[in-house]
C-alpha positions as CSV (number, residue, x, y, z in Angstrom):
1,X,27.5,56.8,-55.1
2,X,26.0,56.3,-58.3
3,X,27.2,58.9,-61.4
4,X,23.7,60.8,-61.4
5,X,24.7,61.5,-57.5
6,X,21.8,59.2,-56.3
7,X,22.9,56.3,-53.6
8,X,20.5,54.0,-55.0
9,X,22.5,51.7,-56.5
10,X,24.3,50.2,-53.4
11,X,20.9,49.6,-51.7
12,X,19.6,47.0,-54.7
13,X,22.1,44.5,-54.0
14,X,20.8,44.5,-50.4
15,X,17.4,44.6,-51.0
16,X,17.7,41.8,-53.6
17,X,19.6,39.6,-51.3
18,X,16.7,40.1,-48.7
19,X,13.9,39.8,-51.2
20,X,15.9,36.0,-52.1
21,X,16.2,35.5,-48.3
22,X,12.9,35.5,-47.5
23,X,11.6,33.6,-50.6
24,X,13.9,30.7,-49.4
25,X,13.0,31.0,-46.4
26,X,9.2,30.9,-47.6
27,X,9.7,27.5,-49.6
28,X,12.0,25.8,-46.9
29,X,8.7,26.6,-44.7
30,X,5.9,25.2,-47.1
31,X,8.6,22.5,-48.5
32,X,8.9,21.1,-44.3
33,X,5.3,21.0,-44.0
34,X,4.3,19.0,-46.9
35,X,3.8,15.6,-44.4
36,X,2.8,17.6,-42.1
37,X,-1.2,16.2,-40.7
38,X,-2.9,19.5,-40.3
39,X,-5.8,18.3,-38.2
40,X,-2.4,17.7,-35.3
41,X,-1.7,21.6,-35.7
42,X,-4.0,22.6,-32.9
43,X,-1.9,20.9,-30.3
44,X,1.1,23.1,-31.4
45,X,3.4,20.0,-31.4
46,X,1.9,18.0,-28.8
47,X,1.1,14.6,-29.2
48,X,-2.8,13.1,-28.7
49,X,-3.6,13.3,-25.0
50,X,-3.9,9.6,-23.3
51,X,-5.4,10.8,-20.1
52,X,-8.1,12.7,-18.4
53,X,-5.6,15.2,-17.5
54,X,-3.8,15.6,-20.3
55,X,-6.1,18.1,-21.8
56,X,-6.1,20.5,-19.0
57,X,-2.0,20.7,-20.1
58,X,-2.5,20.9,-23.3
59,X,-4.9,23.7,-22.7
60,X,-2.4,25.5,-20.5
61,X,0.1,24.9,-23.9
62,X,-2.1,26.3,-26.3
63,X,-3.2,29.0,-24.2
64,X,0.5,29.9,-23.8
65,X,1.0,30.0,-27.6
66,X,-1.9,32.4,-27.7
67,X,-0.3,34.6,-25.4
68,X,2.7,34.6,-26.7
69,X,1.6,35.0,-30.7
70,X,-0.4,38.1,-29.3
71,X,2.8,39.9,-27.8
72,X,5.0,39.0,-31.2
73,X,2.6,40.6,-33.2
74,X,2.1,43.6,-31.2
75,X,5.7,43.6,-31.0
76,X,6.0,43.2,-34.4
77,X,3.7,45.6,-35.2
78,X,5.3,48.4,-33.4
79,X,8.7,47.3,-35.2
80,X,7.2,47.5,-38.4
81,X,5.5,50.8,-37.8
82,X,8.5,52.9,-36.4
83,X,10.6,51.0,-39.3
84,X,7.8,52.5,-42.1
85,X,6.2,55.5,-41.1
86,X,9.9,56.7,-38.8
87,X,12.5,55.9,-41.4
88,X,14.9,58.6,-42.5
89,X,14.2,61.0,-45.2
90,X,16.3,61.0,-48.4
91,X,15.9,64.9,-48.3
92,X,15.9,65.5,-44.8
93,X,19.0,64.2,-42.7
94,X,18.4,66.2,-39.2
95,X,17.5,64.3,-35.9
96,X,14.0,63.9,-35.9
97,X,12.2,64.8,-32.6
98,X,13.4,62.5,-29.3
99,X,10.7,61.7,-26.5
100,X,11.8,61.5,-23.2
101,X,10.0,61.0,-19.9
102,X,7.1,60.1,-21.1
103,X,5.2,58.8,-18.1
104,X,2.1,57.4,-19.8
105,X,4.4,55.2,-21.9
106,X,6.7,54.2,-19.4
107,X,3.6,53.0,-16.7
108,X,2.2,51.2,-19.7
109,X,5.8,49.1,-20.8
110,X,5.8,48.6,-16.9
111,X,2.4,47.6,-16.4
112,X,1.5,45.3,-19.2
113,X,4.5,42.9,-18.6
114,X,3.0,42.7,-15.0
115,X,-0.4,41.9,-16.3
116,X,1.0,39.5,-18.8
117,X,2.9,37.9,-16.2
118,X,0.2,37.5,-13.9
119,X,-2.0,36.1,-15.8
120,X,-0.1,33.5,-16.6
121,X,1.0,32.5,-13.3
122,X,-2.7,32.6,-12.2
123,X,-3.3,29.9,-14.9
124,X,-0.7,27.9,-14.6
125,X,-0.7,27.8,-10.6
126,X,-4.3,26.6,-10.8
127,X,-3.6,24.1,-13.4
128,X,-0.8,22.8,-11.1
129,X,-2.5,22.7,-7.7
130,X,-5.3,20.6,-9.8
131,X,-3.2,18.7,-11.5
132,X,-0.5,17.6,-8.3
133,X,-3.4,16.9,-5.9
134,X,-3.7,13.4,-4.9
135,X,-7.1,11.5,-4.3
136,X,-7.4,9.4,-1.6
137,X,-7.1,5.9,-2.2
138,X,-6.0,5.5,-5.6
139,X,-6.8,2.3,-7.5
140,X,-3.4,1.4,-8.5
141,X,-0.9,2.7,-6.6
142,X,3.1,2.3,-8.4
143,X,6.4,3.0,-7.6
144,X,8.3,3.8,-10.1
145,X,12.3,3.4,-9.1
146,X,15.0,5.4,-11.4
147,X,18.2,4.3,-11.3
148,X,21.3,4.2,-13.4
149,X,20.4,3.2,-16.0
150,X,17.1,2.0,-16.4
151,X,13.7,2.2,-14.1
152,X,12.1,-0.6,-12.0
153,X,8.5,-0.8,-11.3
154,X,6.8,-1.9,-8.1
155,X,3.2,-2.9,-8.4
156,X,1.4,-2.3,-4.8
157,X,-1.1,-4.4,-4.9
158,X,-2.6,-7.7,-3.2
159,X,-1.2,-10.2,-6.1
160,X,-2.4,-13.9,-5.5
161,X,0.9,-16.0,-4.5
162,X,2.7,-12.8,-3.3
163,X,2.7,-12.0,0.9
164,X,3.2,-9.5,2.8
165,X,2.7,-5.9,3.3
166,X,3.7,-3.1,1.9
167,X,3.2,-0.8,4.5
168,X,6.4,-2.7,6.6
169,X,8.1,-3.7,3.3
170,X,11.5,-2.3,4.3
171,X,12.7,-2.0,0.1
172,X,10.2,0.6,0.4
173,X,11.1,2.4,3.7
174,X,12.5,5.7,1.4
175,X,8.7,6.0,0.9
176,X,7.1,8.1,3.4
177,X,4.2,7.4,5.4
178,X,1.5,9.9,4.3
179,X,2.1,7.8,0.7
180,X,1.7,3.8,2.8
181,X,-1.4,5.3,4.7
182,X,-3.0,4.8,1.2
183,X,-1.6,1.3,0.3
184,X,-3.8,-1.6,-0.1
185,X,-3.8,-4.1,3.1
186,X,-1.7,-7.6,2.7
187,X,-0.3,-5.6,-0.7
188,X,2.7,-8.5,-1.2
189,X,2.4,-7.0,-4.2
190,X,5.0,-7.7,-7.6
191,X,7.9,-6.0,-9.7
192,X,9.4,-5.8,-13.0
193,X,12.4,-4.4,-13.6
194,X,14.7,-3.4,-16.6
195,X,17.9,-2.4,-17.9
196,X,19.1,-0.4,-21.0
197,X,19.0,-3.3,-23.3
198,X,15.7,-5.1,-22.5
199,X,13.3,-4.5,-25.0
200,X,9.4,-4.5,-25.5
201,X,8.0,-7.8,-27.4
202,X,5.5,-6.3,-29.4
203,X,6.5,-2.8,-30.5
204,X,10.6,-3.9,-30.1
205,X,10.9,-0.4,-28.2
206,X,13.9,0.0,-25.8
207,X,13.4,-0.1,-22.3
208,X,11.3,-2.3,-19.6
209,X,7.4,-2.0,-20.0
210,X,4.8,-0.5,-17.5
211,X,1.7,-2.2,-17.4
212,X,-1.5,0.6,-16.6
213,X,-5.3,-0.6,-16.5
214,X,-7.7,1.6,-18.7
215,X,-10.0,4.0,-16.3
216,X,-8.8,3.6,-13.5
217,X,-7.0,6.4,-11.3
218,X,-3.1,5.4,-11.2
219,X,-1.2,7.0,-8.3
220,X,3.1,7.2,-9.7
221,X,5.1,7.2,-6.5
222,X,8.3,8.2,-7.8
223,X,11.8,7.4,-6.0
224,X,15.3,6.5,-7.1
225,X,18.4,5.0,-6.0
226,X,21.1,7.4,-7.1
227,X,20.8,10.8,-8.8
228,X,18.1,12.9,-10.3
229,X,15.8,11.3,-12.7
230,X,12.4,12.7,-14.7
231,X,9.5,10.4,-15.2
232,X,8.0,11.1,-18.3
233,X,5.0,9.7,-20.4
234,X,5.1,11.5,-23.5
235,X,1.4,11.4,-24.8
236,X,0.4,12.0,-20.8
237,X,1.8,15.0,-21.4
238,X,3.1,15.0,-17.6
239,X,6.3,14.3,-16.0
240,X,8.1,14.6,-12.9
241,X,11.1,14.7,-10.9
242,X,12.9,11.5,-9.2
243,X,14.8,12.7,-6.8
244,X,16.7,10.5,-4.0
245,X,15.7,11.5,-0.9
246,X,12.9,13.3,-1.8
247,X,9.6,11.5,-2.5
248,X,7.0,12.7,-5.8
249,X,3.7,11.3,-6.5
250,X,1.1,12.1,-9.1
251,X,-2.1,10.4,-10.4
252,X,-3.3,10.2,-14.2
253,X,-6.3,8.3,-15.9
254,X,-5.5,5.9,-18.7
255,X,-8.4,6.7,-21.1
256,X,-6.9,5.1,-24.4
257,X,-5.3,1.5,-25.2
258,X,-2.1,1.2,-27.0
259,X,1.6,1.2,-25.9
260,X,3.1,4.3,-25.6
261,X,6.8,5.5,-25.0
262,X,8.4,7.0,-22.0
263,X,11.7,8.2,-21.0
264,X,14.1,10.4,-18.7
265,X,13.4,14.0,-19.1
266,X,16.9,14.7,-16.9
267,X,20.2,14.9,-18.0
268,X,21.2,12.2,-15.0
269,X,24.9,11.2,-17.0
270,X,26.4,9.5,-19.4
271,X,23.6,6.8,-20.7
272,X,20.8,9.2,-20.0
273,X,19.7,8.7,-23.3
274,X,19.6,5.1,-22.9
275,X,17.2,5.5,-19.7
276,X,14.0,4.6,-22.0
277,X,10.9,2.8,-20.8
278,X,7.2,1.6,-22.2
279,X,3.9,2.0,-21.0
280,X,1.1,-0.1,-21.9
281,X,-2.5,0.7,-20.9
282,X,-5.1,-2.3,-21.7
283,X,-8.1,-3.1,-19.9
284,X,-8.4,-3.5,-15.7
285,X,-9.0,-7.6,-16.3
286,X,-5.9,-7.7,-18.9
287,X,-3.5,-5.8,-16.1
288,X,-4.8,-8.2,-13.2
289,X,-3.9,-11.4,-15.3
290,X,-0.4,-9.6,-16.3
291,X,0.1,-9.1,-12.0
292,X,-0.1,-12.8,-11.4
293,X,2.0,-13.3,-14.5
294,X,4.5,-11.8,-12.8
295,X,3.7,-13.8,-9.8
296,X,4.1,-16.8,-11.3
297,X,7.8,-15.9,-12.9
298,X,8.7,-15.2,-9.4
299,X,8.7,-11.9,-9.2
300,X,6.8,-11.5,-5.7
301,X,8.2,-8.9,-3.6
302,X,9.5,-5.2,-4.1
303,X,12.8,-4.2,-5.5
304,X,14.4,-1.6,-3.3
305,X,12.8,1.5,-3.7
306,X,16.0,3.9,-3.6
307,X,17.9,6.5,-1.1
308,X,16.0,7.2,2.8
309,X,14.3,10.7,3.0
310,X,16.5,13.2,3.5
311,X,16.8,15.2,7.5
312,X,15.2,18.7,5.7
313,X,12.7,15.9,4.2
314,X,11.3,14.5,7.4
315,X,11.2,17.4,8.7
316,X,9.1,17.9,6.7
317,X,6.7,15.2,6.3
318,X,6.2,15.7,10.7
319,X,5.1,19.3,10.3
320,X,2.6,18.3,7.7
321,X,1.1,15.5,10.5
């Protein structure tokens, strides 16, 4: 206590080391944005969508944000209130007055979550059904194999100088039927395949390279050959599971050019981080020449598509039929 009785004094040392806090905390802010584009801040972090379907994500994101900025502040606001207008008196130390069983408070801090909650499960579930729904008859149709510690890419097509059929192919018998009922007929089809250290000759990126036409619906059919995997196309703004014995599939729409990087979003051991990929969308007469490229290197054929469906799995697939 200060000599005139007062406690003031051993509040300023606090109140100046919070007034410094939050003025280094206000430059560090401003100082980290100063490269910052501004016209990317809408996306909240999210890089430029590459498909049709990407913005229906990024939508779901943003809307997110929205809904959870509006709570903070409300929260914050209450916060800021009780801490103003319901701090203690210097000249009055008794208990202020407690509220206790207040129903109309408690049904609303019970009731709002709920709505909250709600809501956002309403968007997101019919953002998800949209966005996981497969189209009949794709027109590319790839299976994309994870594997320890790299990925391998099987191109279902009808290449010229490749036979047979991919239907019967048994490197692909982990993939279910429902999936081959939508394969092209006579699809011989071709492969590429990498490993940690093969590299991309035009950007120099890690990782193999995936080869996508421009505008034109790309079904992923996603399997792998040892543990969990994630398939993931950072500006599609999608990914997925690869899981052995259990067979995912999902279609995007290349609407932009360029080469873009992917990798796996799943901790799957100790050179996940080296499990790094490329994909490169040009147009639909580009990616046929690249398919009989890979034809002529010898690369006809299908690389083993990973584990057999699981028992629970075709279970599964027979109560669908």
């Amino acid at each position: 206590m200060s000599p005139n009785g007062s406690d003031r004094s051993p509040r300023r040392p606090m109140r100046r080391k919070l007034l410094q806090a939050m003025t280094a905390g206000l430059v560090l802010a401003t100082a980290t944005g100063c490269s910052y584009n501004w016209e990317d801040f809408p996306r909240l972090g999210m890089p430029t969508p590459t498909t049709e379907e990407a913005p229906r994500i990024l939508s779901l994101w943003q809307g997110s944000w929205a809904a959870a900025l509006a709570v903070g502040v409300l929260v914050w606001g209450l916060i800021l209130w009780s801490a103003f207008f319901h701090r203690r008196s210097r000249t009055k130390v008794e208990v202020p007055p407690q509220t206790r069983y207040n129903m109309p408070i408690e049904a609303l801090y019970t009731v709002v979550p709920l709505i909250i909650v709600s809501v956002l499960f309403y968007f997101t579930a019919r953002d998800e059904t949209k966005l996981l729904s497969l189209k009949p008859k794709p027109d590319i149709t790839v299976n994309v194999v994870g594997f320890q510690w790299s990925w391998g890419f099987n191109y279902v097509a009808d290449v010229p100088g490749s036979t047979g059929d991919a239907k019967t192919d048994p490197n692909l018998a982990a993939i279910p039927d429902r999936f081959k009922a939508d394969f092209p007929a006579n699809a011989g089809g071709v492969y590429d395949v990498g490993t940690p250290g093969t590299r991309n000759p035009q950007t120099n990126n890690p990782g193999p390279t995936l080869w996508l036409p421009k505008g034109k619906t790309v079904r992923f059919v996603l399997t792998s050959r040892d543990v969990i995997h994630s398939f993931w196309v950072v500006p599609f703004l999608m990914k997925q599971d690869v899981i052995p014995g259990h067979t995912n599939a999902f279609q995007v729409t290349p609407n932009k050019e360029g080469t873009f990087l992917g990798k796996c979003a799943e901790l799957c051991g100790v050179d996940h981080s080296r499990m790094l990929f490329n994909v490169k969308v040009v147009s639909p007469e580009r990616y046929e020449a690249h398919l009989k490229e890979l034809a002529a290197k010898g690369q006809t054929g299908y690389v083993p598509a990973g584990i057999e469906q699981t028992g629970h799995e075709k279970n599964r697939e027979t109560n669908n039929l």
